[in-house]
N, C-alpha and C positions, 0 to 999 in steps of 0.2 A: 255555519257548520252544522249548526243543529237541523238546519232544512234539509240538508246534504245525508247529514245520518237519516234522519225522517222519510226520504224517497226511497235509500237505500232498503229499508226496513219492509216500507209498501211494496215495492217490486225486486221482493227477496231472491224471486226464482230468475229475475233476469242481473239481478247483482251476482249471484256465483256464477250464472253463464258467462257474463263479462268478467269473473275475475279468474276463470278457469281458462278464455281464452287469452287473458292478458298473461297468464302465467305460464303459457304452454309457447305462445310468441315473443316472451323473453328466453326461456330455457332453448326454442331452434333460434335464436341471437346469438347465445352465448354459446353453442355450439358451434354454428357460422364462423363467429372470431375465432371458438379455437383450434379448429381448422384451418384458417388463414394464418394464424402465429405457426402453424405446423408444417403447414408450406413454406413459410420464409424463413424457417429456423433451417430445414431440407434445402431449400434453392443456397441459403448462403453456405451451407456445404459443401452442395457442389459447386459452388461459385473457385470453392478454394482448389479443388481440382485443374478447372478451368485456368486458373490461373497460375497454374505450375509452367515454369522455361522449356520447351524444348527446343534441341539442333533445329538448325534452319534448313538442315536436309530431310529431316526426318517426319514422312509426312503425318497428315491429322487419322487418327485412328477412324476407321468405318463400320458404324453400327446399323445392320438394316434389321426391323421391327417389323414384324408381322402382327398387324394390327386387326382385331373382329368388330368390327362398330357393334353387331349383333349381338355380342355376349353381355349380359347381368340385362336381359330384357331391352336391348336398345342402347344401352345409357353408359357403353365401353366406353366410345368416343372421346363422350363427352369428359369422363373421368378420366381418361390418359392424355386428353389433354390438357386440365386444368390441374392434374397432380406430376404424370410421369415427366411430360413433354420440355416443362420449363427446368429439369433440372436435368433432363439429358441436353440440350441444348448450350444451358451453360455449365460442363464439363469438359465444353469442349470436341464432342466428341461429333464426327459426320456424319450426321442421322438422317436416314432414308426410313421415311415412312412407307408402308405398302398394307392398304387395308384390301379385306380377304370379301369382296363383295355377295362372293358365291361362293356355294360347298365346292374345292377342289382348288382353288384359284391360285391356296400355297402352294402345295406341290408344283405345278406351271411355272412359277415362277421361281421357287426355290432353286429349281434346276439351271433358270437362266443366271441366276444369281454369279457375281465374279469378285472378287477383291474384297471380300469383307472381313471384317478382323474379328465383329462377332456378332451372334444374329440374339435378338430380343423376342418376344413370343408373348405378347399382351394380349389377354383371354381370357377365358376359363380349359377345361379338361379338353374341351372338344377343341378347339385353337391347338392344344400343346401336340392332342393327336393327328390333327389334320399334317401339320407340318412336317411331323418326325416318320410319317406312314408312306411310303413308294410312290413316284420314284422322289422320294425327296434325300433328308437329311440320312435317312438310315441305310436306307439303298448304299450309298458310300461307304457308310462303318462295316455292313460285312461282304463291302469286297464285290459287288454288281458293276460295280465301276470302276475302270483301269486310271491311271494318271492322277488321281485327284484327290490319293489318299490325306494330304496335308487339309482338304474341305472337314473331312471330320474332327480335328485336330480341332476345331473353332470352337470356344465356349458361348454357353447358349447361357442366357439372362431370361429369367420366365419373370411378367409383371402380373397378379394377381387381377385381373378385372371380371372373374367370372363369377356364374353361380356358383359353382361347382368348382374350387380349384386343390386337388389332392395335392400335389406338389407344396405347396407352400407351407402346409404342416410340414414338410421337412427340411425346407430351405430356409424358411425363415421363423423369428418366434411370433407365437400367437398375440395377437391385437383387435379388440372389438370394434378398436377405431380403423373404421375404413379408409382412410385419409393417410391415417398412420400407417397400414401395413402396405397401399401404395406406394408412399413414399420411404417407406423403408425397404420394401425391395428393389427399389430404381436406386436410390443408393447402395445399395449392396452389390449392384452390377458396375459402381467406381470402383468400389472399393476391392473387386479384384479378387477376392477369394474363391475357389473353387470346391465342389465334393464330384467324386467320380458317382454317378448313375449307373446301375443294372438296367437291362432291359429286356422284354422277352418276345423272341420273335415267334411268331403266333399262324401257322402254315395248315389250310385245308389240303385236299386230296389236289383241287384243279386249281383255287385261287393264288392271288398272290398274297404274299406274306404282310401279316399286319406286327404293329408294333408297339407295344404296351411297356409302358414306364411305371405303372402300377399293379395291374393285373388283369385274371378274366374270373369272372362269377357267372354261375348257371346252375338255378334253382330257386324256390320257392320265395324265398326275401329279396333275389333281385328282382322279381315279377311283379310283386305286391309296391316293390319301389320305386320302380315304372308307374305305377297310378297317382301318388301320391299326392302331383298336383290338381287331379280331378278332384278331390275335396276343397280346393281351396277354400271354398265359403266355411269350412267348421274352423279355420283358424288355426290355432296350439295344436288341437285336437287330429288333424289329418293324416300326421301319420301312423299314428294309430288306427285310423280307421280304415284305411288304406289296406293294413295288416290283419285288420280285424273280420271286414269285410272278404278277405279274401278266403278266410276258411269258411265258408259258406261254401265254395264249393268243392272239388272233390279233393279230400280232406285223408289223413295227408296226402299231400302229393309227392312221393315216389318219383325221386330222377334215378335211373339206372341206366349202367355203364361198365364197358372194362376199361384198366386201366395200368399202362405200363412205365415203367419209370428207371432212369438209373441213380445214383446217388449220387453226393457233390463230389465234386471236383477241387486237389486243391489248388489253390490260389498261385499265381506265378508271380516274382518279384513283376514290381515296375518298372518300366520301361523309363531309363532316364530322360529327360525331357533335350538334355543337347547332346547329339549326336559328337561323336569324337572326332575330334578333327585327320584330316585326309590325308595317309602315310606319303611320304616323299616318293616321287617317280622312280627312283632305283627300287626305294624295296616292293612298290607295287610288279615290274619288273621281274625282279627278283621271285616272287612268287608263284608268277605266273610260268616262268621258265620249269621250276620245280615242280610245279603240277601236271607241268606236259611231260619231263622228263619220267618221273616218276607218279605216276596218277595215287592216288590210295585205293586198296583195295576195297572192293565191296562188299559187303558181306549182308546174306538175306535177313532181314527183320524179322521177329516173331512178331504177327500180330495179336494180343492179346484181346479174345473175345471179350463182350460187350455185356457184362453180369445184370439184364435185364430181370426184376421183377414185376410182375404182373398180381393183379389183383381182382376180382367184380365186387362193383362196390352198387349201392342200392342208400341213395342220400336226401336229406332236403334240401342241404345244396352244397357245391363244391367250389371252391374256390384255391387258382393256381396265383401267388402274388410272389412278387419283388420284396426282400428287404430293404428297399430303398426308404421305408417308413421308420424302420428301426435302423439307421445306417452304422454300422461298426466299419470304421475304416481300419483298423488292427486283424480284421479276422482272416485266416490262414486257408478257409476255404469257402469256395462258391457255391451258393444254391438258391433255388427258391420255394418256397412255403407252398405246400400242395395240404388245402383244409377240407378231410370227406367230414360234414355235420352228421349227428346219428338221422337215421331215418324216422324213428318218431319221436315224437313234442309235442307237448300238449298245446292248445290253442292262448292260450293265457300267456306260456312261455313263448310262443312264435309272436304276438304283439309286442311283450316286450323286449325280446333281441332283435326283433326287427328296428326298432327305434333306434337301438345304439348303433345296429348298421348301417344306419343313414348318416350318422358322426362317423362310424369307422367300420367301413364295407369292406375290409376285410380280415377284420378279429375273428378268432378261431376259440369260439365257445366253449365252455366247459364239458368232457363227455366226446369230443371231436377224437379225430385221428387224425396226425401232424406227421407228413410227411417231408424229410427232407429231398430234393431233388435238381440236379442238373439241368433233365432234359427228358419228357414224358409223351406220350402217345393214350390221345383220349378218343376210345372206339365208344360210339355211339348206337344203340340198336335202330335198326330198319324202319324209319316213318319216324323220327323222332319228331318232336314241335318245338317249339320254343327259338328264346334266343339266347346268344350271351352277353352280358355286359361285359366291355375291352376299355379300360377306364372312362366308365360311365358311359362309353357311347354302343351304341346296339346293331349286332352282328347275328346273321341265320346261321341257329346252334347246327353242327356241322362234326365230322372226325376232323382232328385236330392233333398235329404235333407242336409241341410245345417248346421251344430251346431258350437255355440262358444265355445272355450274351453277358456276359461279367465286366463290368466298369466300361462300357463301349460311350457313355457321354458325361460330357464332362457341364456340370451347372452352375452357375455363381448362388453362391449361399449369405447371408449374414455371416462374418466374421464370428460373433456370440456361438449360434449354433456349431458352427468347424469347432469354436473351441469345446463346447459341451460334449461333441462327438470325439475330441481326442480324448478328452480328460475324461470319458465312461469308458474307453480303451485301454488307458494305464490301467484303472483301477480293477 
């Protein structure tokens, strides 16, 4: 023992390199396991799914999952199948995998898609947009497509495998452990609960219409936050430098614009989910006689003009978003959040709200104008540059009308959150 302490002493600097890796190779162990206890605590969850009786008529529910190998740098794959895979599977449920090899390859297929009870969306931002953007999923919801209204009807299950996943802040609760927020959102698409989604459909002058479940940004914080990975070598430090660097040049930067808007809309009951059942053939009959006998008369509509206000604003940056971050399922009327930033800030203050934008790209800073809005029209001056960010992914800044499409998709949530979201409603 005493030899043992004696070398250790001699070769001090290579005893804490050995006891630094010996302690950093037990703590990724002890990790490793408790990941593995997290997965089999999750699979015997669904295990118990899976094992629920149904009629021998009634067939096996079908899940198709659009899959990104590409998203979190490569390594989707791999995590949707070592966390999501084995407990969609044993739930029972008939899961068609479809990975998205190429930009566009959802859409293609989405369309051909037939029979499924509910589609999954394993990704990050760019996954959830590719799929929901023409002619896919949304194309349906307003109405581009005849016969097939019962397709939007479908609820969508989003599984968290991206860099970048904004959605999951509001679907499900917050989890450092990767492993756990995995597995806790593929269980929550057993478990069946749903929140209705906003959406905003997003139309140039000549293009087709794009479709945002978050929002769009355009100005001087989303620009800087587009670089942010060219720093990667400073570490902690790159987004700020990102933001810091960027007032080097031409300083501030002035986004201007007009911009037109109407106010919210209110809200309409919902639509009950089982149609009523189909009146007897006399009194359909019956109806129909009456109406030809006696038509009702018509009488002209007043159409009540469109109380549009207009504004020019001069910003550093603007951003139109979704309440779907803040979701009130109680609230009586429809809008979304249109944020003009003042047009100057000091340089100090643009690094540091830029940092918090990278957590929450689209908070509306102190000193802002908050606009409520339905449905807005953003004119752009002549030679504009730039682009905008349409949740996280980048589109040529362009005029733009903007409309809300109110509760058009329906998401599976953690049960927990639906309840935090009723019970901030009561209160």
């Amino acid at each position: 023992m005493a030899k043992v302490l004696a070398a250790l002493r001699n070769h001090w600097k290579k005893s804490t390199f050995g006891a630094c890796l010996l302690g950093w190779g037990g703590h990724w162990l002890y990790g490793k396991h408790c990941d593995n206890l997290l997965r089999r605590a999750a699979c015997q969850e669904a295990q118990a799914f899976g094992n629920q009786l149904i009629p021998a008529t009634m067939p096996l529910k079908k899940a198709t999952v659009f899959l990104n190998p590409a998203a979190c740098k490569g390594k989707a794959g791999n995590l949707f199948e070592k966390n999501a895979a084995p407990i969609l599977h044993l739930s029972g449920l008939d899961v068609t995998v479809v990975k998205t090899d190429y930009e566009g390859q959802a859409k293609k297929l989405l369309e051909l898609m037939e029979n499924t009870d509910l589609i999954i969306i394993a990704g990050g931002d760019g996954t959830v947009q590719e799929v929901l953007q023409e002619p896919g999923l949304l194309r349906v919801v307003v109405g581009l497509r005849v016969g097939r209204a019962a397709f939007s009807k479908i609820p969508i299950g989003f599984i968290p495998l991206g860099k970048t996943c904004t959605l999951s802040h509001t679907l499900y609760p917050e989890s450092t452990n990767q492993v756990q927020h995995i597995t806790n959102a593929t269980l929550a698409i057993l478990k069946g609960e749903t929140v209705p989604l906003d959406v905003l459909q997003i139309k140039g002058e000549k293009e087709q219409p794009v479709f945002a479940v978050s929002g769009l940004r355009w100005g001087s914080y989303r620009d800087a936050g587009v670089k942010v990975s060219k720093y990667w070598y400073l570490g902690p430090l790159k987004t700020k430098a990102a933001h810091f660097f960027s007032t080097f040049k031409e300083w501030p930067k002035k986004h201007q614009a007009a911009l037109m808007y109407l106010g919210p809309t209110e809200r309409p009951p919902e639509e009950p989910e089982e149609r009523p059942s189909r009146p007897p053939l006399y009194v359909r009959l019956y109806r129909r006689l009456r109406l030809y006998w006696s038509p009702p008369k018509e009488f002209p509509q007043e159409v009540t003009p469109e109380d549009w206000e207009e504004l020019k604003l001069s910003t550093i940056e603007l951003s139109i978003a979704t309440r779907n971050r803040q979701l009130d399922l109680a609230r009586t009327e429809d809008f979304m959040d249109i944020c003009i930033e003042a047009e100057s800030v000091s340089k100090g203050q643009f690094v540091h709200r830029g940092s918090q934008k990278m957590r929450d790209p689209h908070t509306c800073p102190e000193g802002s104008r908050c606009i409520q809005a339905s449905r807005c029209i953003l004119q752009l001056p002549e030679g504009t540059e730039g682009s905008f960010g349409i949740d996280n992914e980048e589109y040529e800044a362009m005029p733009v009308e903007v409309k809300l499409l109110p509760r058009k998709l329906r998401f599976f949530c953690d049960p927990r959150m639906r309840e935090q979201m009723l019970h901030a409603a009561v209160q």
